[in-house]
BAZAZA-262228 format. One line per 3 residues: number of its first residue (from 1); their letters; for each residue x, y, z of N, C-alpha, C, O. Coordinates in nm, 3 decimals. Last residue first. Layout:
<atoms>
NUM = A = X,Y,Z,X,Y,Z,X,Y,Z,X,Y,Z  ...
</atoms>
This chain:
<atoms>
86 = XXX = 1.529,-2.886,0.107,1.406,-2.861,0.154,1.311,-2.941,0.104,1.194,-2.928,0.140  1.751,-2.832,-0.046,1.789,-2.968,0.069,1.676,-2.954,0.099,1.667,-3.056,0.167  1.644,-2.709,-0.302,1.693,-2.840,-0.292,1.705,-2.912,-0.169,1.679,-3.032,-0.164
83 = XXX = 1.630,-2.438,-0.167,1.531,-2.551,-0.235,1.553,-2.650,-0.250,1.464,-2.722,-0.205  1.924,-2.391,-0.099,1.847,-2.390,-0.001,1.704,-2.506,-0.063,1.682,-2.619,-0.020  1.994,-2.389,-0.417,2.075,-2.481,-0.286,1.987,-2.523,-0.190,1.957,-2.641,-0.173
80 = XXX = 1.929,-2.153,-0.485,1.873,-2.304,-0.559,1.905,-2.403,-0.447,1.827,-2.488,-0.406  1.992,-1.986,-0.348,1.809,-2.002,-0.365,1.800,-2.130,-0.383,1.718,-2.209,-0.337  2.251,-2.006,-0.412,2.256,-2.013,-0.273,2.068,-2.037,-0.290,2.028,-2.130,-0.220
77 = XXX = 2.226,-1.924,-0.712,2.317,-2.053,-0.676,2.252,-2.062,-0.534,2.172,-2.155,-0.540  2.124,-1.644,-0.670,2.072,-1.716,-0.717,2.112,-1.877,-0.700,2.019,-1.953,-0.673  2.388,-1.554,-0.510,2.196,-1.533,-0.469,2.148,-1.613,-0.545,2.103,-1.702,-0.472
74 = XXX = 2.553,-1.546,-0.739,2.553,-1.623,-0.621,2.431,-1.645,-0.559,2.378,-1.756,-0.559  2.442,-1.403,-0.948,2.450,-1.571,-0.937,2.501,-1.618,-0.810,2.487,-1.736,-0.781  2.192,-1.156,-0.870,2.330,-1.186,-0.882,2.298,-1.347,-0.905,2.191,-1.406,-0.893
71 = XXX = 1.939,-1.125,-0.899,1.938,-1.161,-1.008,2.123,-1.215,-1.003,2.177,-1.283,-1.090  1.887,-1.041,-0.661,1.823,-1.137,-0.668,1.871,-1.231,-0.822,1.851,-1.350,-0.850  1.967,-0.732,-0.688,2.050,-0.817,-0.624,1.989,-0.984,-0.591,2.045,-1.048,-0.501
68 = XXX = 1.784,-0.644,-0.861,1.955,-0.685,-0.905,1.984,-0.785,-0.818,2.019,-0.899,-0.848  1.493,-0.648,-0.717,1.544,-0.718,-0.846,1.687,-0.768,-0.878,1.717,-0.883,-0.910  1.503,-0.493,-0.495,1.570,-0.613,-0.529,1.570,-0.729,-0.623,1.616,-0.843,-0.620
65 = XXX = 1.323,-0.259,-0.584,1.500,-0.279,-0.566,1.548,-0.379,-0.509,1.658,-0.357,-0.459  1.084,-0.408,-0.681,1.193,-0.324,-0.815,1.311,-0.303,-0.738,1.415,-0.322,-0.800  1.040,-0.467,-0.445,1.060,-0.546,-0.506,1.158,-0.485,-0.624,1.275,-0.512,-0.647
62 = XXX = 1.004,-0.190,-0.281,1.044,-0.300,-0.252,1.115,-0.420,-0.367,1.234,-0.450,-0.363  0.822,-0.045,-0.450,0.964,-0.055,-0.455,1.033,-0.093,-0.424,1.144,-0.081,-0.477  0.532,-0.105,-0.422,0.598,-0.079,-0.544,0.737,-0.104,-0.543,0.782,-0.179,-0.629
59 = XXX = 0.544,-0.130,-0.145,0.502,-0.235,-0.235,0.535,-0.227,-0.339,0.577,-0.331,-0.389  0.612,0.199,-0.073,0.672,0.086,-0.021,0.640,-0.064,-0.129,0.740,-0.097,-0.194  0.369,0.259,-0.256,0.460,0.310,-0.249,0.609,0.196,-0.278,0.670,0.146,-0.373
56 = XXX = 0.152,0.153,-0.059,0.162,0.134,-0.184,0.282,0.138,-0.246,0.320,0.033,-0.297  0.202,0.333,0.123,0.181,0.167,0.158,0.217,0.096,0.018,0.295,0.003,-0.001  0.193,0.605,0.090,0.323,0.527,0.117,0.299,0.350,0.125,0.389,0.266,0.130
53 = XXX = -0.095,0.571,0.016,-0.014,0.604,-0.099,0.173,0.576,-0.066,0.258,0.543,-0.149  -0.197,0.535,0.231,-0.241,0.425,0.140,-0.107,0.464,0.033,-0.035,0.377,-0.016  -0.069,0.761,0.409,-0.006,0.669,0.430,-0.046,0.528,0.338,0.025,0.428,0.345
50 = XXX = -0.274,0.975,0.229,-0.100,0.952,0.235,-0.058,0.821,0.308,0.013,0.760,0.229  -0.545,0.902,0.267,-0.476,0.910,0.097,-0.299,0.866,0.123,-0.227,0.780,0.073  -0.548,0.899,0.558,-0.553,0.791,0.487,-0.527,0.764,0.349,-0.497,0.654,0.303
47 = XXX = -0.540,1.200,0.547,-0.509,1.061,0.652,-0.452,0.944,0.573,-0.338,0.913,0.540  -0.801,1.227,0.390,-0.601,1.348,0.355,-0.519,1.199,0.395,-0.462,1.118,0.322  -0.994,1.174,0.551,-0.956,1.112,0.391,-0.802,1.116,0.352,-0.721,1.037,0.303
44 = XXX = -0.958,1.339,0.775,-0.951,1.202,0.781,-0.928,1.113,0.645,-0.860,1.011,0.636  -0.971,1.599,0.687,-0.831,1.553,0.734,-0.903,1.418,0.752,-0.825,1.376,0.667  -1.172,1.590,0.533,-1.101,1.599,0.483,-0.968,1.570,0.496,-0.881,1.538,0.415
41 = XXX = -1.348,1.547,0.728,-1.396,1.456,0.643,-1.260,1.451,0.560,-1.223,1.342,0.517  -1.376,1.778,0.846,-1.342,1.696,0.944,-1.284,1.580,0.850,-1.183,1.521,0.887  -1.449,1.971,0.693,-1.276,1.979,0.715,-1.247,1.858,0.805,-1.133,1.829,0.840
38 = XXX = -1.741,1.882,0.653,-1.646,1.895,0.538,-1.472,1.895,0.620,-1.391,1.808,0.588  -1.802,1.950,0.941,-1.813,1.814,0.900,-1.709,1.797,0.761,-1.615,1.717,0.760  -1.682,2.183,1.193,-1.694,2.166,1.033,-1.691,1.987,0.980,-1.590,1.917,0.984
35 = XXX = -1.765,2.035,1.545,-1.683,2.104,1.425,-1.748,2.100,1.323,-1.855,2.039,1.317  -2.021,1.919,1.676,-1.994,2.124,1.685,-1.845,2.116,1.568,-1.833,2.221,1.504  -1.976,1.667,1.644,-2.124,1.728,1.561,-2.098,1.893,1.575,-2.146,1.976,1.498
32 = XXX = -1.681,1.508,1.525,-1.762,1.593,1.670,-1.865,1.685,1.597,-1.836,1.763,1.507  -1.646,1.177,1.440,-1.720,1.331,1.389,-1.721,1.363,1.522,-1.750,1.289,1.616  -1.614,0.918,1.491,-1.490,0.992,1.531,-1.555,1.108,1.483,-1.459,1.184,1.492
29 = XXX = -1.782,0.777,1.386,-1.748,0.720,1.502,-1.669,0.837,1.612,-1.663,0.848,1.734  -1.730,0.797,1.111,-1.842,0.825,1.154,-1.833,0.837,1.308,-1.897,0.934,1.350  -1.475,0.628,1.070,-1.429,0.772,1.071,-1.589,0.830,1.154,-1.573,0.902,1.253
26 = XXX = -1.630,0.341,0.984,-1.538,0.368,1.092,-1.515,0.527,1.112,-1.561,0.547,1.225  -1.801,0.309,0.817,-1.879,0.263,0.886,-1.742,0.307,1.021,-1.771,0.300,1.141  -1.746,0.391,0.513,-1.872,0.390,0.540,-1.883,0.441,0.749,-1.934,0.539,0.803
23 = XXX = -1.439,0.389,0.544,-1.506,0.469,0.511,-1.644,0.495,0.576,-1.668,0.582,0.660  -1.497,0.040,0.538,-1.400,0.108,0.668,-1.451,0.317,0.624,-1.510,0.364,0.721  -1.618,0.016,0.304,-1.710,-0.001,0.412,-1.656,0.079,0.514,-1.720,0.164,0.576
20 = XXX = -1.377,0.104,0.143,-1.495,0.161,0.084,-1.584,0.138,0.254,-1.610,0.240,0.318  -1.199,-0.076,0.180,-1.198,0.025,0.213,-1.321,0.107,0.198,-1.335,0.191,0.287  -1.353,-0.341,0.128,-1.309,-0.325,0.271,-1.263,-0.174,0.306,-1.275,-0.133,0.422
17 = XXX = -1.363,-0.293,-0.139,-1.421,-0.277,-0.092,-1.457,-0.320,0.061,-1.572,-0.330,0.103  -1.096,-0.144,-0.332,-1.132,-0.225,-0.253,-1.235,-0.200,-0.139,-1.216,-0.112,-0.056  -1.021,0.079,-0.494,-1.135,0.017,-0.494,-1.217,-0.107,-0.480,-1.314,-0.159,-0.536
14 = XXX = -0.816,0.196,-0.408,-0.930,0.270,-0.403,-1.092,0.140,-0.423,-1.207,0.133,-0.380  -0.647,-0.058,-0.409,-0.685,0.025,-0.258,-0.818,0.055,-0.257,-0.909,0.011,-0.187  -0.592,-0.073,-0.681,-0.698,-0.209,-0.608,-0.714,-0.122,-0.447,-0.815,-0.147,-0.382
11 = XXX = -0.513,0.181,-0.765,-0.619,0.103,-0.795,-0.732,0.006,-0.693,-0.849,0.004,-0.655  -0.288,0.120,-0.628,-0.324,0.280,-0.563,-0.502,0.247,-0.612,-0.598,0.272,-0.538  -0.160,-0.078,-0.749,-0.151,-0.036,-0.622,-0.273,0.005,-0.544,-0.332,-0.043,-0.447
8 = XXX = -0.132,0.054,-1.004,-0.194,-0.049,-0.987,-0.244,-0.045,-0.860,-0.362,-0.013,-0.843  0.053,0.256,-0.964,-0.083,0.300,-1.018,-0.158,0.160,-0.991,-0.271,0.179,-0.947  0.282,0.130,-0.879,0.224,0.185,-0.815,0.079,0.264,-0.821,0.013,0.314,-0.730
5 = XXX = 0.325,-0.009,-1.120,0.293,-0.089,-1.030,0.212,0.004,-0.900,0.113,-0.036,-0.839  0.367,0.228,-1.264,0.268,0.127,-1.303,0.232,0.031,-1.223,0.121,-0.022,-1.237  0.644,0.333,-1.148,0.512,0.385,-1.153,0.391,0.313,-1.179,0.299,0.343,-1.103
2 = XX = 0.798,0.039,-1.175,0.765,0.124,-1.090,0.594,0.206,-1.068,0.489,0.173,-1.013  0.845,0.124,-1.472,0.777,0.009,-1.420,0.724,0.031,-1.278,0.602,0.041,-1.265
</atoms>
């Protein structure tokens, strides 16, 4: 389950189109015209593949590991409690 959430994830990133513009219109900013444009392009994508992919990651597993302990009955008794005086 996990994995699927994290394929999901990794989905709506790629092809969100706030990333797509931030692409377009931010890293451009940051080229030095005397380096390699390709290796420049690459550590900035690289960049941003790995920490989208820990972001994601994190979002994925967060929740899958507190599933159990959400599912105890006390945690659960103490949720209901709190909702109620609220």
């Amino acid at each position: 389950m996990p994995g699927r959430i994290f394929l999901h994830a990794y989905a709506v990133t790629v092809l969100n189109l706030k990333c797509i513009v931030f692409f377009v219109a931010f890293p451009p900013q940051f080229i030095v015209p005397s380096s390699p444009f390709l290796l420049q392009m690459v550590i900035f994508k690289g960049t941003f593949l790995v920490t989208s992919s820990l972001n994601a990651q994190t979002y994925a597993l967060m929740p899958s590991g507190a599933r159990r302990p959400i599912r105890k009955p006390a945690v659960r008794e103490r949720s209901i409690a709190l909702v109620v005086r609220s």
